[in-house]
C-alpha positions in Angstrom: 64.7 -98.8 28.9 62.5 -97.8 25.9 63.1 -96.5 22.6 62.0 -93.0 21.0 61.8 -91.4 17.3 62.2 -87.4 17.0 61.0 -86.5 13.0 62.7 -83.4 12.1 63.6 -81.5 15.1 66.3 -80.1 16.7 67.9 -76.8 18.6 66.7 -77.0 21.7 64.3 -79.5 21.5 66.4 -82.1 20.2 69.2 -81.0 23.3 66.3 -81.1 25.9 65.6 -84.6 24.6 68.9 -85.7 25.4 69.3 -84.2 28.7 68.8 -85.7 31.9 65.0 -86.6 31.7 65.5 -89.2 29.5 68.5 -90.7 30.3 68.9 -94.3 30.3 66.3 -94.2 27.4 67.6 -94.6 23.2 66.3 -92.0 21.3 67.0 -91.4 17.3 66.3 -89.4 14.8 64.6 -89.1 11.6 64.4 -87.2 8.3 60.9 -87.2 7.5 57.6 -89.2 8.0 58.3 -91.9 5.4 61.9 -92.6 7.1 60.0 -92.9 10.2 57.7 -95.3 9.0 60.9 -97.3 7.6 62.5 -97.4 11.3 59.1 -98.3 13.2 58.9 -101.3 10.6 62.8 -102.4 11.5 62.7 -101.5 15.3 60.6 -101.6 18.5 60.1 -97.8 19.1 57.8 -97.0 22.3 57.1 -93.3 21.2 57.3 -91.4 18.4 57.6 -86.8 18.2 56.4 -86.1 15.0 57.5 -82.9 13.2 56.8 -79.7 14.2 56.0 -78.1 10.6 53.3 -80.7 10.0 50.0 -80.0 11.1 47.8 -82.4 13.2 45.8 -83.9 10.5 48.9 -84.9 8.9 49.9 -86.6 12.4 47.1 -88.0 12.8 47.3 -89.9 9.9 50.6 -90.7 10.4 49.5 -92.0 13.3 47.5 -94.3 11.5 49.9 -95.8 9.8 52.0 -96.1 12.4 49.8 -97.9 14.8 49.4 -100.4 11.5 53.1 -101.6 12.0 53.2 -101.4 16.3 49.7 -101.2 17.8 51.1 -99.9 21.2 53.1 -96.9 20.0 52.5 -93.3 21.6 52.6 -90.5 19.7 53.2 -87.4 20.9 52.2 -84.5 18.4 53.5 -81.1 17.4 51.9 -79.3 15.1 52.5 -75.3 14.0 48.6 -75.1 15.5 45.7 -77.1 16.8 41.9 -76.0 16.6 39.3 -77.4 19.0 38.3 -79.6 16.2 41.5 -81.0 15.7 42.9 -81.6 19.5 39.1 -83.5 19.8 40.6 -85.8 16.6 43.5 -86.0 18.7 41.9 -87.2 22.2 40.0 -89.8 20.0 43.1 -91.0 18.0 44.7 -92.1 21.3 47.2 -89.4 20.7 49.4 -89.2 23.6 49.9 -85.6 24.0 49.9 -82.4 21.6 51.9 -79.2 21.8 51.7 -75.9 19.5 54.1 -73.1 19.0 55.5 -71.6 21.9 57.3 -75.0 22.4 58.6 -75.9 25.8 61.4 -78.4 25.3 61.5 -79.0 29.2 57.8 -79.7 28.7 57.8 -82.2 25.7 61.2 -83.9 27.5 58.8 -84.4 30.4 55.9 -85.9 28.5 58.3 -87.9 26.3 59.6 -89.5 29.7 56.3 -90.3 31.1 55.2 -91.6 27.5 58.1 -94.0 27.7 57.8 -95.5 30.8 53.6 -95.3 30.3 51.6 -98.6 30.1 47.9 -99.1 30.1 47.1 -95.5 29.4 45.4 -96.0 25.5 42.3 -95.6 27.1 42.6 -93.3 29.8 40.9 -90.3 28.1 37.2 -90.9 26.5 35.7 -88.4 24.8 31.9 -88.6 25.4 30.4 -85.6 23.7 32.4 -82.9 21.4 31.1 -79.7 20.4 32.8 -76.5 20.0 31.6 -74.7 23.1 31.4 -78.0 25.1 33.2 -81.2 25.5 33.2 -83.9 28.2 35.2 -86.6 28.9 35.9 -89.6 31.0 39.0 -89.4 32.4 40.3 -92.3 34.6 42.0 -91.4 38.1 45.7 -91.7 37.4 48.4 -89.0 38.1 50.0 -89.1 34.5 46.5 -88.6 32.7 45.3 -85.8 34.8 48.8 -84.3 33.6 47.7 -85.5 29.8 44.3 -83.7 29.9 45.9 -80.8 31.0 48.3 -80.3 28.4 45.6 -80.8 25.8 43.2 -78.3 27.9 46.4 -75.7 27.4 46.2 -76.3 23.6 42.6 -75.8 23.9 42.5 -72.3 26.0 44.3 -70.1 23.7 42.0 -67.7 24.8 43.0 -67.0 27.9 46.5 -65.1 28.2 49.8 -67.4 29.1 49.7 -66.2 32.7 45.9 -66.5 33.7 46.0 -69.5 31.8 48.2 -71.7 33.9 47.0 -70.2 37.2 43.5 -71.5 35.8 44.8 -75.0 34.2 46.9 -75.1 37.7 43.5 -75.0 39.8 41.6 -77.1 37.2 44.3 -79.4 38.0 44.2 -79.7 41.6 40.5 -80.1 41.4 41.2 -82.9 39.3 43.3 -84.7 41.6 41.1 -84.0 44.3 38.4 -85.8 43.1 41.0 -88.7 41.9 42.5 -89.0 45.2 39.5 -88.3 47.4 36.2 -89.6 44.8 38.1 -93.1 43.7 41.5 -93.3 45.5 43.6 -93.2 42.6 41.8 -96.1 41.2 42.5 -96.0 37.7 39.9 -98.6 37.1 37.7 -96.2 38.0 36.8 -92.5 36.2 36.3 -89.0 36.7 33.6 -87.3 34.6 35.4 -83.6 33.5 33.4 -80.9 31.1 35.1 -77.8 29.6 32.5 -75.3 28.4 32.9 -71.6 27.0 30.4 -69.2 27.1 30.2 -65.4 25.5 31.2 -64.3 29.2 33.3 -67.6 30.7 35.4 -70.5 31.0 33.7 -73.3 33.1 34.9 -76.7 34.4 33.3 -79.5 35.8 34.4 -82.1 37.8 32.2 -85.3 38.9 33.7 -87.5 41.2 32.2 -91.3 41.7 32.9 -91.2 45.3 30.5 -90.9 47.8 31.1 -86.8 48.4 33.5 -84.5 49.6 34.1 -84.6 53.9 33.8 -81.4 54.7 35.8 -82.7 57.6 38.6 -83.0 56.2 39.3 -79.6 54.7 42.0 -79.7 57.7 44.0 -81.2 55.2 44.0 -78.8 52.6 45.8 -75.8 53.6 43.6 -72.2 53.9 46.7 -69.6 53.9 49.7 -69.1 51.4 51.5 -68.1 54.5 54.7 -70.6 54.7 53.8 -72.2 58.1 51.0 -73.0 57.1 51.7 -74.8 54.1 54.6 -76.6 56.3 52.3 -77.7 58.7 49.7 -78.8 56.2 52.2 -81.2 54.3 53.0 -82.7 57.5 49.5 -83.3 58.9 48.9 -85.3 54.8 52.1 -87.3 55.4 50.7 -88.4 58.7 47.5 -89.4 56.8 49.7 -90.8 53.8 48.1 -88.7 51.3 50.1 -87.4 48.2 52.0 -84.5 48.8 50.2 -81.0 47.7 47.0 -80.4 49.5 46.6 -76.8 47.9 43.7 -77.4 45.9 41.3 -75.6 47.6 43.6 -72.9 48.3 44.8 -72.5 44.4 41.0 -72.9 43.0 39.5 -70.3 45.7 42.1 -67.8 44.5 41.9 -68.6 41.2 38.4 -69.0 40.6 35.4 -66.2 40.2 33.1 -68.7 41.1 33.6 -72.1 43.0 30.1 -73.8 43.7 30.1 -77.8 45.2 27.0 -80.0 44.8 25.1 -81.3 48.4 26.9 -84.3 48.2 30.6 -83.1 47.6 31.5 -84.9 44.5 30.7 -82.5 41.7 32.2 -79.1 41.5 31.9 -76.3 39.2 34.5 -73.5 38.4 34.1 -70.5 37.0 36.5 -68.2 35.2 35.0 -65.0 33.7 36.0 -63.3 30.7 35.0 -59.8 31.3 37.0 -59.5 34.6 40.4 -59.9 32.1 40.4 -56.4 30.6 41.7 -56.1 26.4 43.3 -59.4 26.9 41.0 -61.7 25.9 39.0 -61.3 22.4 
């Protein structure tokens, strides 16, 4: 069982909090950040939601101080907005996640849950070079940090509208796990290479695996059609081979995509999202 702090929020946040994700976990409240730093001196907290009025810098240094009284606290920020500057402080801080205004409190119960019953994750996400049109990480091959990048890569393409944004964070994703599962076997000693870059016409990920390349072989076990039988028969034919459940990678990033291009060996990929084929949406 852990223990959380919520600063200042309630409505539906605060009732999504205390609904069935986190049962079987304490969570209190607090009026402010100078309570909370009173509480984290007087009891063993696991994770701390800051406020969402206060912006990031703010958290961050909050953060700080936190840290000072109970090194292994995660903090999960919200924040009224985050720049790319900012969510880069963030990744470096060790924050734990970050969320902006549309807040999804089914979204921040879910990462409060997996914050709480996280362990070994302070270094999961490196950031190895940070500039406003380009960033690359190291990103080791675990499940709940794939899901962690992603939320800060939602924060990060604002640019995009909501709809094409998740289709294209839900294909970055899978491509992700590919390369976890397939490049290092879920190793988490081991890491994925990831770059997000923006150009004046596109959005581009890269993904660097540090298997030995992708067997073209086995694209049996990634499913080709959205037609239900085929998905059915795919999940069965990745239970026989006791591979995590999914297998739509390929499917979701060839749809998704504009441009999907695989190095000789398999282990890098490249995907490609123009801008120009969105219409008035994007500015």
């Amino acid at each position: 069982m852990g223990r959380a702090l919520v600063i200042r929020n309630d409505g539906p946040i605060w009732t999504a909090l205390h609904g069935g994700q986190l049962r079987g976990h304490d969570i209190d409240r607090c009026g402010g950040d100078v309570e909370a730093l009173q509480l984290v001196r007087q009891r063993p907290f696991d994770v701390v939601l800051t406020a969402a009025e206060t912006p990031i810098s703010e958290d961050l240094a909050l953060a700080e101080e936190l840290r000072a009284i109970r090194s292994g606290l995660r903090i999960i920020v919200l924040a009224p907005a985050a720049t790319h500057d900012e969510l880069i402080s963030a990744v470096r801080a060790h924050v734990f996640a970050c969320f902006t205004p549309p807040f999804d409190p089914g979204a921040i119960a879910d990462m409060m849950r997996s914050a709480l019953n996280a362990s070994h994750w302070r270094d999961d996400l490196e950031v190895v070079s940070a500039l406003p049109h380009w960033f690359t990480l190291r990103v080791s091959c675990h499940l709940l940090t794939a899901d962690r990048l992603v939320r800060f890569l939602t924060e990060h393409l604002t640019v995009l509208p909501d709809d094409v944004r998740d289709l294209v964070l839900a294909a970055f994703r899978e491509m992700l796990l590919n390369a976890m599962e397939h490049g290092a076997g879920f190793d988490p000693t081991k890491a994925v290479e990831v770059t997000a870059a923006r150009t004046s016409r596109a959005i581009v990920y890269y993904v660097r695996d540090p298997g030995g390349g992708f067997d073209r072989g086995a694209l049996s076990r990634a499913t080709a059609s959205a037609e239900r039988d085929e998905i059915v028969a795919t999940a069965m034919r990745r239970a026989e081979l006791g591979l995590r459940p999914g297998g739509f990678g390929m499917l979701i990033a060839r749809q998704v995509a504009d441009e999907l291009v695989y190095n000789e060996r398999g282990n890098e990929v490249l995907m490609v999202k123009y801008l120009d084929r969105l219409g008035s949406a994007v500015t």
